[in-house]
N, CA, C and O atoms as a CHARMM CRD file, in Angstrom:
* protein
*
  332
    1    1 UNK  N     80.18400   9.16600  79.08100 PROA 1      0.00000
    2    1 UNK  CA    80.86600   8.76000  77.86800 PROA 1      0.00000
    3    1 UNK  C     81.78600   7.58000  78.15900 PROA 1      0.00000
    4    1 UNK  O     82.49900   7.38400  79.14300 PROA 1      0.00000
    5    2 UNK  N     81.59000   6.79800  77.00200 PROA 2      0.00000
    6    2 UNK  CA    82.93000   5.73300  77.38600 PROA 2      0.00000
    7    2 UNK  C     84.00600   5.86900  76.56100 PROA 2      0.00000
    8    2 UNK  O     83.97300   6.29400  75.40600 PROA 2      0.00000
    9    3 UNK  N     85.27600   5.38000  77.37300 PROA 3      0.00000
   10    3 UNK  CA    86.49900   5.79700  76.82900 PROA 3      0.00000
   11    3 UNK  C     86.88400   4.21200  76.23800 PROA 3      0.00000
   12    3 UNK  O     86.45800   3.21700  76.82500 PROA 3      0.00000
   13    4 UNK  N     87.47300   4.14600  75.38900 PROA 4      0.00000
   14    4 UNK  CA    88.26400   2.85700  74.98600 PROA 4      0.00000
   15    4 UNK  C     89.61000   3.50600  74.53300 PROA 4      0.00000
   16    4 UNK  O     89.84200   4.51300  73.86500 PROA 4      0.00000
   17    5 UNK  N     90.67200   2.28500  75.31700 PROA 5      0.00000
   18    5 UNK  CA    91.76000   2.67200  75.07300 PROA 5      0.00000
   19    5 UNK  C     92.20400   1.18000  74.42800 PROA 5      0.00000
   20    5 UNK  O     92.01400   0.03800  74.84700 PROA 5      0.00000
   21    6 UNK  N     92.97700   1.76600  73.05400 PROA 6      0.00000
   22    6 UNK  CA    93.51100   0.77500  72.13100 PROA 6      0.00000
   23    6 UNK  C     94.25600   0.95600  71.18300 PROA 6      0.00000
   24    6 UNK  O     94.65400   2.08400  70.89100 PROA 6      0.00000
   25    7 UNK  N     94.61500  -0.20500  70.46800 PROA 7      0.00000
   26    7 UNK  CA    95.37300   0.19400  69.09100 PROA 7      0.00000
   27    7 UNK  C     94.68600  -0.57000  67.56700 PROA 7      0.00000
   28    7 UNK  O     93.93800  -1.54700  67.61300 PROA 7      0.00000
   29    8 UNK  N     95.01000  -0.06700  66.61100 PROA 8      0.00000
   30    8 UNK  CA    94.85000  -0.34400  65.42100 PROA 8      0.00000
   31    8 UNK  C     95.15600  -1.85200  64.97300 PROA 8      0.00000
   32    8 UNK  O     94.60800  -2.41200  64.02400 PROA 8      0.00000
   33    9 UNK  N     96.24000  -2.48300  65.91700 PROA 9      0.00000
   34    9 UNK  CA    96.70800  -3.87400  65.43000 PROA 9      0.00000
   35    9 UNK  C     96.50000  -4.46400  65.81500 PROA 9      0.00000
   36    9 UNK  O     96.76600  -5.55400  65.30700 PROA 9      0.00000
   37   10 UNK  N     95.72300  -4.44200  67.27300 PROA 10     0.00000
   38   10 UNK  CA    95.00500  -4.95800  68.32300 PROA 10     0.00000
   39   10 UNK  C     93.51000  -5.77900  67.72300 PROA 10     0.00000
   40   10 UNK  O     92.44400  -5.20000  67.51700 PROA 10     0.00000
   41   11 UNK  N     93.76300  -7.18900  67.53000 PROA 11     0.00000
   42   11 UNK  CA    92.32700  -7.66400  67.32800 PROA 11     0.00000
   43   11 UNK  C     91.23300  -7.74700  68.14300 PROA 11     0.00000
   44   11 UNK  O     90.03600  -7.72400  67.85700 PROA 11     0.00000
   45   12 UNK  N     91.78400  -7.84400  69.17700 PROA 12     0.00000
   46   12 UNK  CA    90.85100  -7.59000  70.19600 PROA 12     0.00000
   47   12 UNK  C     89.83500  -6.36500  70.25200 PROA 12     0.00000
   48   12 UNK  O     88.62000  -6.16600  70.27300 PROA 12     0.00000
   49   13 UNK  N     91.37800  -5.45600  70.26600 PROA 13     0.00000
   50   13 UNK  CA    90.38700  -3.76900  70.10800 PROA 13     0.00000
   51   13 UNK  C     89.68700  -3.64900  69.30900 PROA 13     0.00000
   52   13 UNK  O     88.61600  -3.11700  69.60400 PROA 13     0.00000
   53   14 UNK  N     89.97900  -4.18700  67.51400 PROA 14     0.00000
   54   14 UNK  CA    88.95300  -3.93200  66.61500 PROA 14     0.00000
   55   14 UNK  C     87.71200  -5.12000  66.77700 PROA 14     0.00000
   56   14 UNK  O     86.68900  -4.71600  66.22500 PROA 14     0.00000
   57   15 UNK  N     87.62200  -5.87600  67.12100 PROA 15     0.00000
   58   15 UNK  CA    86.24000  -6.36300  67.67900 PROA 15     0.00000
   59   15 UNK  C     85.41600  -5.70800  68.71200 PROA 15     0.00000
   60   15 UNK  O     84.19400  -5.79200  68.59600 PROA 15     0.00000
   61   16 UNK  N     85.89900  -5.09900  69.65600 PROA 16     0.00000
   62   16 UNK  CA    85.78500  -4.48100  70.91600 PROA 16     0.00000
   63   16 UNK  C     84.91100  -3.26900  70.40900 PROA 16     0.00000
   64   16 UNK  O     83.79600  -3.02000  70.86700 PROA 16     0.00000
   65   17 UNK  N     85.77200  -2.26000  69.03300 PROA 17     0.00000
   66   17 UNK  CA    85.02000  -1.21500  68.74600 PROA 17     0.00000
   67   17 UNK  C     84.14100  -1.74100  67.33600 PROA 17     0.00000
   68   17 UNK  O     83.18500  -1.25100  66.73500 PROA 17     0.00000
   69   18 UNK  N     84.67900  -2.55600  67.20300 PROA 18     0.00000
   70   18 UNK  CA    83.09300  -2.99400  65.97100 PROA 18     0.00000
   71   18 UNK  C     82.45100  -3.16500  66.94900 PROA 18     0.00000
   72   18 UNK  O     81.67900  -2.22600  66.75600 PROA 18     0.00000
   73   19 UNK  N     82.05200  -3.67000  68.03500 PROA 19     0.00000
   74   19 UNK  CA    80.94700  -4.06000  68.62800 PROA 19     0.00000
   75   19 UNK  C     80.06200  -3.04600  69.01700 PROA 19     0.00000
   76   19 UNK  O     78.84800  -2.97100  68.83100 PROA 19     0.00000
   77   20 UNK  N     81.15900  -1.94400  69.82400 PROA 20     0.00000
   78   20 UNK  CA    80.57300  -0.69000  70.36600 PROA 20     0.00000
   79   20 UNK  C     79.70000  -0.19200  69.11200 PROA 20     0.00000
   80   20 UNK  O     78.50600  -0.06200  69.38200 PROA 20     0.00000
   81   21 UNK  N     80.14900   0.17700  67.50700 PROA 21     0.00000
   82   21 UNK  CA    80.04000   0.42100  66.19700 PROA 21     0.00000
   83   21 UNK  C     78.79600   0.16800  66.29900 PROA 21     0.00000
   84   21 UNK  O     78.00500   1.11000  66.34000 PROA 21     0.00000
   85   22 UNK  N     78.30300  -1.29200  66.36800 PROA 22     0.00000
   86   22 UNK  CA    77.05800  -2.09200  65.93900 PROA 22     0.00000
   87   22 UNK  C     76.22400  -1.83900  66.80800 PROA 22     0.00000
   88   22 UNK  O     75.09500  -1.65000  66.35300 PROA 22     0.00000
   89   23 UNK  N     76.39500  -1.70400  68.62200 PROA 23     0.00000
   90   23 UNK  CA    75.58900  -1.14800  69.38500 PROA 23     0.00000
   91   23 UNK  C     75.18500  -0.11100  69.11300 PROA 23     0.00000
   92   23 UNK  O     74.07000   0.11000  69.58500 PROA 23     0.00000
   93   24 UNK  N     75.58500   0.61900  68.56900 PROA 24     0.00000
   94   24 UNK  CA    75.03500   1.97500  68.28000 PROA 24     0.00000
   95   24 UNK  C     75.70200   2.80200  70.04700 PROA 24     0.00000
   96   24 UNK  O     74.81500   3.36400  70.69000 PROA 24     0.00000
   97   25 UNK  N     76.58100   2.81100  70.43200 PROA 25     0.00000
   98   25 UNK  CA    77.20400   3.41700  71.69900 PROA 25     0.00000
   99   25 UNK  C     78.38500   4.21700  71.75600 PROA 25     0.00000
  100   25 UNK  O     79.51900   3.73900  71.79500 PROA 25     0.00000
  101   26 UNK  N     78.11100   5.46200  71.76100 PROA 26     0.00000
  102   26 UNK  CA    79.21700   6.01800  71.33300 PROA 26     0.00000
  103   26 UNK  C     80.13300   5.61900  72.31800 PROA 26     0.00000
  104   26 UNK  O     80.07600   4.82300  73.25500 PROA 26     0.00000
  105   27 UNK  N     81.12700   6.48800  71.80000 PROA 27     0.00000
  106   27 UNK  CA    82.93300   6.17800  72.43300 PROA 27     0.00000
  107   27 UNK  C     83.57100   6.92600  72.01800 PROA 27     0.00000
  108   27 UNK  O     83.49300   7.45300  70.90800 PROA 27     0.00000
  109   28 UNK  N     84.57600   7.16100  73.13700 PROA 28     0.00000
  110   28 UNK  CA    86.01000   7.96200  72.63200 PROA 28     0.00000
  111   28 UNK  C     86.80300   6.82800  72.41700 PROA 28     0.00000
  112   28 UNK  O     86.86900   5.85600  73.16800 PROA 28     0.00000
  113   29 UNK  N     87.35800   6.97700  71.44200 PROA 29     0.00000
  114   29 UNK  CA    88.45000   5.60700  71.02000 PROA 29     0.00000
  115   29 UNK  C     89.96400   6.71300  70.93000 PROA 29     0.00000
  116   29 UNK  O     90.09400   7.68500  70.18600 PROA 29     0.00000
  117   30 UNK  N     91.13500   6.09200  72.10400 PROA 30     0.00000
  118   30 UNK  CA    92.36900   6.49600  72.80100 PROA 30     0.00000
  119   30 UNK  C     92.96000   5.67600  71.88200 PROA 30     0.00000
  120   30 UNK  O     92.51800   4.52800  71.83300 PROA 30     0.00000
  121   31 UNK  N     93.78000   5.95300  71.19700 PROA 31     0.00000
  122   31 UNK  CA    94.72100   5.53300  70.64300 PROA 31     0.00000
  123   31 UNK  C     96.23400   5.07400  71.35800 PROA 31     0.00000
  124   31 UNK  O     97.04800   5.99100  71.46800 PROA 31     0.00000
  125   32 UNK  N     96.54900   4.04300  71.72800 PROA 32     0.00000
  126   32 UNK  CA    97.93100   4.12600  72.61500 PROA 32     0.00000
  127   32 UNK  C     99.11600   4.18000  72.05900 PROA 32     0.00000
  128   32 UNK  O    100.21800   4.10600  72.60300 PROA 32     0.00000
  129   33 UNK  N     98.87200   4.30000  71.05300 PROA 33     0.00000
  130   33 UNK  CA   100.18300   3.84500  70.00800 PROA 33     0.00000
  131   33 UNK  C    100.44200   5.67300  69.54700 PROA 33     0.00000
  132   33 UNK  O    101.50100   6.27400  69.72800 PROA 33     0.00000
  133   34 UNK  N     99.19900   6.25900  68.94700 PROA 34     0.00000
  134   34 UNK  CA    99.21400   7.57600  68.29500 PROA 34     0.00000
  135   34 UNK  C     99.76200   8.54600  69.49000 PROA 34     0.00000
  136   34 UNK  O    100.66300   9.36200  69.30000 PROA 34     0.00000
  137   35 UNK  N     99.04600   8.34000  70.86200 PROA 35     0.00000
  138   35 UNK  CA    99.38200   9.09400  72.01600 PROA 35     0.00000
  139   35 UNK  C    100.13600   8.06500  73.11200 PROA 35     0.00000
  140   35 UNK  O     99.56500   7.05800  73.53000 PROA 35     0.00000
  141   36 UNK  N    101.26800   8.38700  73.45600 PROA 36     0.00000
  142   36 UNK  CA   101.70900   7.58800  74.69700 PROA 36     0.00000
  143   36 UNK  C    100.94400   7.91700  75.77000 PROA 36     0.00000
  144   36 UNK  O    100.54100   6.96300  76.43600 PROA 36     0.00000
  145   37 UNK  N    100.58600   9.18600  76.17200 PROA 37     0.00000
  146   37 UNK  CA   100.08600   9.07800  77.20900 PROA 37     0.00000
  147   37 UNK  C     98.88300   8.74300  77.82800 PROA 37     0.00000
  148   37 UNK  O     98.37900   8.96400  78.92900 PROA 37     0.00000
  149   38 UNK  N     98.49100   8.01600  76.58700 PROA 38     0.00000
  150   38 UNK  CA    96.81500   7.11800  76.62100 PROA 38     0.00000
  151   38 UNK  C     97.18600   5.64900  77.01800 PROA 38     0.00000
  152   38 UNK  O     96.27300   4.92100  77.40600 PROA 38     0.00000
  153   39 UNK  N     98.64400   5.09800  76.93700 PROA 39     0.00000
  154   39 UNK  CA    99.05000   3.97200  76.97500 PROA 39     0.00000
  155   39 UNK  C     99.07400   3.92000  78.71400 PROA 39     0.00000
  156   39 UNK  O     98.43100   3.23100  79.50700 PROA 39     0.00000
  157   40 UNK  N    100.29300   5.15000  78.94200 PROA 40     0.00000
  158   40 UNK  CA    99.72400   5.15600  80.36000 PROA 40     0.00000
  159   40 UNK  C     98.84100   5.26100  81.37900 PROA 40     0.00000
  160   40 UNK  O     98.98000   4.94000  82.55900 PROA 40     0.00000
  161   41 UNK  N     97.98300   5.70800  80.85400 PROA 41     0.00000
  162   41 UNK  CA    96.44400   6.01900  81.74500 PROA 41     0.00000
  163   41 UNK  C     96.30900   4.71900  81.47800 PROA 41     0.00000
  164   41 UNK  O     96.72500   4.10600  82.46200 PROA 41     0.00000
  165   42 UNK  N     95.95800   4.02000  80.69100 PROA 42     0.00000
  166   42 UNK  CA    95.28800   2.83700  80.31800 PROA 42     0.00000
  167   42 UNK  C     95.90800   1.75500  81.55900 PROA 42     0.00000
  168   42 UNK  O     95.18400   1.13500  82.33700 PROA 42     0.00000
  169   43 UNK  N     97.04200   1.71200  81.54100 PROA 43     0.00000
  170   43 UNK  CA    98.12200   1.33700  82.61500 PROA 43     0.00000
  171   43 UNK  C     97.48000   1.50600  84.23200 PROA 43     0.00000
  172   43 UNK  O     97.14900   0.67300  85.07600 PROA 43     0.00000
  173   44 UNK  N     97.48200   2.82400  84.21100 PROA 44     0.00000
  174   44 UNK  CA    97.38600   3.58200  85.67400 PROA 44     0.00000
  175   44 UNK  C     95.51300   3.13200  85.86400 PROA 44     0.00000
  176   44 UNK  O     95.03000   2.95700  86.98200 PROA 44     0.00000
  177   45 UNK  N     94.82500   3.03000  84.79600 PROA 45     0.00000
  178   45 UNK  CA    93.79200   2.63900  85.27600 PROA 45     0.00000
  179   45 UNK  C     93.43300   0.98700  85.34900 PROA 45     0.00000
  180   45 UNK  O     92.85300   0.70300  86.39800 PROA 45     0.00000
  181   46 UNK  N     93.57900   0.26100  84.77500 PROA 46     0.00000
  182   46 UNK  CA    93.93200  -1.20300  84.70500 PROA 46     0.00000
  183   46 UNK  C     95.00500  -2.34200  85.66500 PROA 46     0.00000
  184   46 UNK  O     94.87000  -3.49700  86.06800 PROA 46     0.00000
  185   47 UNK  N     96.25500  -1.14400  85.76300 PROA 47     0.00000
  186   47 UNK  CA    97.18600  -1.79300  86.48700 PROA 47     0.00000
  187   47 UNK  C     98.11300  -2.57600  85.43300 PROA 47     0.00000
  188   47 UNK  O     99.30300  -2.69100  85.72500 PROA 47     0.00000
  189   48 UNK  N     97.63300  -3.13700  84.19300 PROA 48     0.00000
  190   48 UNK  CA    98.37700  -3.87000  83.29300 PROA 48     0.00000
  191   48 UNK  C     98.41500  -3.49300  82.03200 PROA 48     0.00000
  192   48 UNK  O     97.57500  -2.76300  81.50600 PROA 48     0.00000
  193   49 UNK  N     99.58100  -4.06500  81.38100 PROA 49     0.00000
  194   49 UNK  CA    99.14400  -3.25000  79.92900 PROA 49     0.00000
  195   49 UNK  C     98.59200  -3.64600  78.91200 PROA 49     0.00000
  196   49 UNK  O     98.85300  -3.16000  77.81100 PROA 49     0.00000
  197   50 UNK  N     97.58000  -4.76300  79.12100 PROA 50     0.00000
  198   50 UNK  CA    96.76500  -5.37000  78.32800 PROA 50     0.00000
  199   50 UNK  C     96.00000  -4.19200  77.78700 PROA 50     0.00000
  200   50 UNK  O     96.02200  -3.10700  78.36800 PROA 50     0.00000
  201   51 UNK  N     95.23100  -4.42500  76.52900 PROA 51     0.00000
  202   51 UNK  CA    94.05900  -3.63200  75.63700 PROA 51     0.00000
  203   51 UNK  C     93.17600  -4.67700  74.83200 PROA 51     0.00000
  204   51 UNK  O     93.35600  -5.88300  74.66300 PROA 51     0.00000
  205   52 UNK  N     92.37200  -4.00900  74.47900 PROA 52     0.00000
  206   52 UNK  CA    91.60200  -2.57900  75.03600 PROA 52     0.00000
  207   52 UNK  C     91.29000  -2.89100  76.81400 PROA 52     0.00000
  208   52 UNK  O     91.15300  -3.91800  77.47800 PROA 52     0.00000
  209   53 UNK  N     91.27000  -1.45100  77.11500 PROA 53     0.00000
  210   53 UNK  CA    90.37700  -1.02900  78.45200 PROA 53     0.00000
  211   53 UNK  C     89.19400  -0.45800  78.07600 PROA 53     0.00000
  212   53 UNK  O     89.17400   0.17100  77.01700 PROA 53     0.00000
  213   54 UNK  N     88.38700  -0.53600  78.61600 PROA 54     0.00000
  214   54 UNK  CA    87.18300   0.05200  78.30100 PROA 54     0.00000
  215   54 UNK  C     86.43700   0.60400  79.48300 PROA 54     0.00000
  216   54 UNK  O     85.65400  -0.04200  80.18000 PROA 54     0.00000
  217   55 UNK  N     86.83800   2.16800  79.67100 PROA 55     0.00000
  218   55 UNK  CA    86.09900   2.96700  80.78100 PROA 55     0.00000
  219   55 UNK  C     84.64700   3.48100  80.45900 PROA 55     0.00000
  220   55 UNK  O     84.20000   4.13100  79.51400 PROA 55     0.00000
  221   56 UNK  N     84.02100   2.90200  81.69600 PROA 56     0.00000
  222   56 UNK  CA    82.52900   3.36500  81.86800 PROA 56     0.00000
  223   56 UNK  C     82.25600   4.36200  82.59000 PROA 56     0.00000
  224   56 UNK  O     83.09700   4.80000  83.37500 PROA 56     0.00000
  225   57 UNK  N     80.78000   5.02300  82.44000 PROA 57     0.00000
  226   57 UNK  CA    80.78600   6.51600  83.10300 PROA 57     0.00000
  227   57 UNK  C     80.84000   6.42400  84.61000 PROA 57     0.00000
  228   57 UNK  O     81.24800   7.26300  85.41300 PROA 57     0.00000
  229   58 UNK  N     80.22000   4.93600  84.86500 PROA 58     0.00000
  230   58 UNK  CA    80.16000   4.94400  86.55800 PROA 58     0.00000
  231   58 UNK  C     81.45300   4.50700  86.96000 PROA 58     0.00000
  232   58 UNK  O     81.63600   3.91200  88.02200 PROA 58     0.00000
  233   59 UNK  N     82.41300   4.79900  86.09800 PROA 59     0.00000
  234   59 UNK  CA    84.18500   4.73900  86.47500 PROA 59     0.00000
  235   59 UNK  C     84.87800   2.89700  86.61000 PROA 59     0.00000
  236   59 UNK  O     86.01300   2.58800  86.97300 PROA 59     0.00000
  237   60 UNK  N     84.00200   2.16600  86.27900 PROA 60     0.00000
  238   60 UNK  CA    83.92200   0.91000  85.98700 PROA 60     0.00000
  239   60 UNK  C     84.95400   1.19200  84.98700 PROA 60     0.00000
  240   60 UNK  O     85.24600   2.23800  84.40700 PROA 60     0.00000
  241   61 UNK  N     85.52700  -0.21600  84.91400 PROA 61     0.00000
  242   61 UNK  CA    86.18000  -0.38900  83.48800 PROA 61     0.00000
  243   61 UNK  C     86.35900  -2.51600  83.22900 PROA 61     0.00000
  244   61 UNK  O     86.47600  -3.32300  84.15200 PROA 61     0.00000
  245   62 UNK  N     86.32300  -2.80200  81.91600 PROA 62     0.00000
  246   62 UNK  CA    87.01300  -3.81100  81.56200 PROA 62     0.00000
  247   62 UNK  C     87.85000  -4.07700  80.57700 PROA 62     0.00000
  248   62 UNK  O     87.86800  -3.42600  79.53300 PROA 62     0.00000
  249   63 UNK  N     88.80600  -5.30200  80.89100 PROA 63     0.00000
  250   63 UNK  CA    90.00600  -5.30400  80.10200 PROA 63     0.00000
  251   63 UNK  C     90.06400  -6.54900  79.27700 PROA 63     0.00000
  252   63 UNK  O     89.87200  -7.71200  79.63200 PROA 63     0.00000
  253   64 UNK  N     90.41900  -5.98400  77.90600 PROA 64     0.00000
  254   64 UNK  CA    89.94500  -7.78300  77.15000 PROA 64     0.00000
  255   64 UNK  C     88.56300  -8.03100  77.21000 PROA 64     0.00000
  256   64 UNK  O     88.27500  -9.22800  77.23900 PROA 64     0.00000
  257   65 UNK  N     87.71100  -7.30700  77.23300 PROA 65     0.00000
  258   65 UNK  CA    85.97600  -7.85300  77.74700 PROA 65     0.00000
  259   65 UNK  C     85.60900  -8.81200  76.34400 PROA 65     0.00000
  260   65 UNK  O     86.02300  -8.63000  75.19900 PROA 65     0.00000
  261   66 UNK  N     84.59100 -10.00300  76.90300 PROA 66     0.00000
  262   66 UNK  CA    84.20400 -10.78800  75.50500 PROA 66     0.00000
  263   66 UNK  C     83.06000  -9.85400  75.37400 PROA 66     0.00000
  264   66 UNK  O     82.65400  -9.01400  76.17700 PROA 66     0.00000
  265   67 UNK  N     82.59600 -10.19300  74.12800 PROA 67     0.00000
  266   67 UNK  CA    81.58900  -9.85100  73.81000 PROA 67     0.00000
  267   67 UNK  C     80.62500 -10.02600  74.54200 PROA 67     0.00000
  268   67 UNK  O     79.90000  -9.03100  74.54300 PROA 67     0.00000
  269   68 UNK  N     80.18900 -11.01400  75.31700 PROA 68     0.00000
  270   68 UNK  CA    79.30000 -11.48200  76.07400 PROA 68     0.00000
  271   68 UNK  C     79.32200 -10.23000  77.16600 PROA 68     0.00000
  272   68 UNK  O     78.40500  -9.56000  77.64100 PROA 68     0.00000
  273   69 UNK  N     80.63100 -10.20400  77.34300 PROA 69     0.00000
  274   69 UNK  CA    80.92400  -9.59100  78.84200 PROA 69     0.00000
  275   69 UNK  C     80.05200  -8.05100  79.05200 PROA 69     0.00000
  276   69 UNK  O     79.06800  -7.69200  79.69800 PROA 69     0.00000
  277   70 UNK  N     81.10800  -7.35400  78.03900 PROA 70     0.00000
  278   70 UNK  CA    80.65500  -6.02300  77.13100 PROA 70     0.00000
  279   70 UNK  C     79.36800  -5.81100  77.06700 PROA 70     0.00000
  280   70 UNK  O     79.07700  -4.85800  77.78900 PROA 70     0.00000
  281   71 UNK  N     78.27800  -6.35100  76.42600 PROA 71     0.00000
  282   71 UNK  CA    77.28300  -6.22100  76.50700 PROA 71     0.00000
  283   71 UNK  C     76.74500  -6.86400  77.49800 PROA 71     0.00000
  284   71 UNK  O     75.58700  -6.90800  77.08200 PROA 71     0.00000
  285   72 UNK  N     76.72000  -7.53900  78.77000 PROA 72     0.00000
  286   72 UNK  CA    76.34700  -7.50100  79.64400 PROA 72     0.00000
  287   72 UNK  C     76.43900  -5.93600  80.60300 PROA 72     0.00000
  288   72 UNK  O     75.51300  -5.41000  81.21900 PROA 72     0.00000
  289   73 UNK  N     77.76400  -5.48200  80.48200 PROA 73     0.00000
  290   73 UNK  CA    77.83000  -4.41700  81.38300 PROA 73     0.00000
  291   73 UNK  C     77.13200  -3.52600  80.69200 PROA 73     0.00000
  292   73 UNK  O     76.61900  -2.69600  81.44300 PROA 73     0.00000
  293   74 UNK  N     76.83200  -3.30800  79.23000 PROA 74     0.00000
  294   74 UNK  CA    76.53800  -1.82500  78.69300 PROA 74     0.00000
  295   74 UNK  C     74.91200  -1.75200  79.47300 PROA 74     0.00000
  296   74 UNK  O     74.47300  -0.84900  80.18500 PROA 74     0.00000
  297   75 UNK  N     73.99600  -3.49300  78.89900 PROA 75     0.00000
  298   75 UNK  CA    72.66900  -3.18000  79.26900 PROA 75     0.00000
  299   75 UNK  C     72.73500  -3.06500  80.58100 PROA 75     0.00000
  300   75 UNK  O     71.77500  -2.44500  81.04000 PROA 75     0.00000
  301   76 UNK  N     73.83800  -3.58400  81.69500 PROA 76     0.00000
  302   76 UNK  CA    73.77500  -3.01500  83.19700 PROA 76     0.00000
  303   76 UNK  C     73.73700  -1.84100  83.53300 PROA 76     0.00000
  304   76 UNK  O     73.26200  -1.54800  84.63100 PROA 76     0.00000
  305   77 UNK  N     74.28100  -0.76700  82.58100 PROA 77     0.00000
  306   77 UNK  CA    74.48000   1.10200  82.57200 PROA 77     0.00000
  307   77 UNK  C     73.37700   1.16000  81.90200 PROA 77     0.00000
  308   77 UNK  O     73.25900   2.35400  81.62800 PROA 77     0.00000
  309   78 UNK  N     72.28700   0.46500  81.36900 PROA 78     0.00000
  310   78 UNK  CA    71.27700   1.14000  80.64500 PROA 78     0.00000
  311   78 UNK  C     71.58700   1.89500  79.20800 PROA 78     0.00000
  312   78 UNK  O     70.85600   2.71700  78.65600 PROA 78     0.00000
  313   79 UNK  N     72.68700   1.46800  78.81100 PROA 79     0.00000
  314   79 UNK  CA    73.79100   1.75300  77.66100 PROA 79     0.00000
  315   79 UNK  C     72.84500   1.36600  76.46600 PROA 79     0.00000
  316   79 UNK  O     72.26900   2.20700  75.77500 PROA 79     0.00000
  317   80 UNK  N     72.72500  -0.26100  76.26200 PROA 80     0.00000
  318   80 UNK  CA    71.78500  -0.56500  75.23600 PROA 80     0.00000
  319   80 UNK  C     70.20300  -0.93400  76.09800 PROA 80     0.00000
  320   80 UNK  O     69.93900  -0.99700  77.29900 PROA 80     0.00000
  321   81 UNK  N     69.32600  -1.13700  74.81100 PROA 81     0.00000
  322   81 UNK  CA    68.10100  -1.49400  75.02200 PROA 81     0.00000
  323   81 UNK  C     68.67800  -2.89200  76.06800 PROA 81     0.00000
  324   81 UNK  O     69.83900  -3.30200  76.08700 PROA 81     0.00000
  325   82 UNK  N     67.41100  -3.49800  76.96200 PROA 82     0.00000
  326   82 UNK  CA    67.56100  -4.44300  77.76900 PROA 82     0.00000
  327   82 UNK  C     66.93100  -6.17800  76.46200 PROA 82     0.00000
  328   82 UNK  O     67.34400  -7.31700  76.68200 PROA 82     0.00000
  329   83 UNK  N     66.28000  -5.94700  75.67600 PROA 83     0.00000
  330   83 UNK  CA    66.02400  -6.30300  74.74400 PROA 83     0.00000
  331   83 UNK  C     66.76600  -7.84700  74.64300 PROA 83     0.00000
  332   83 UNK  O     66.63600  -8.52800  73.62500 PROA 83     0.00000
């Protein structure tokens, strides 16, 4: 499963999870704002407190990912079609 950690005001994040949306890829979407202690993991896993993070199952993660990026790594997990 992938985790995304973010907020609501975050443009980044809402591109980040429209994208996931449109892939058709599920997600847990962490709220950092609703839960603090999603802010900190996000932290403790990143090192910074930039958002979104976006944890992958093979414990990968990226921060700020472009679109480009994002879907490079998903079809690398076999996430989306290679297509």
């Amino acid at each position: 499963m992938i985790h995304m950690y973010g907020a609501d005001w975050c443009g980044d994040c809402r591109r980040t999870k429209s994208q996931l949306n449109e892939l058709g890829v599920a997600f847990d979407y962490l709220d950092v704002d609703a839960h603090p202690e999603y802010k900190a993991q996000a932290i403790e896993i990143s090192g910074k407190p930039n958002i979104p993070v976006v944890v992958f199952p093979d414990e990968t993660f990226l921060v700020e990912p472009a679109n480009s990026e994002l879907e490079l790594k998903l079809r690398q997990l076999d996430l989306i079609d290679q297509a």
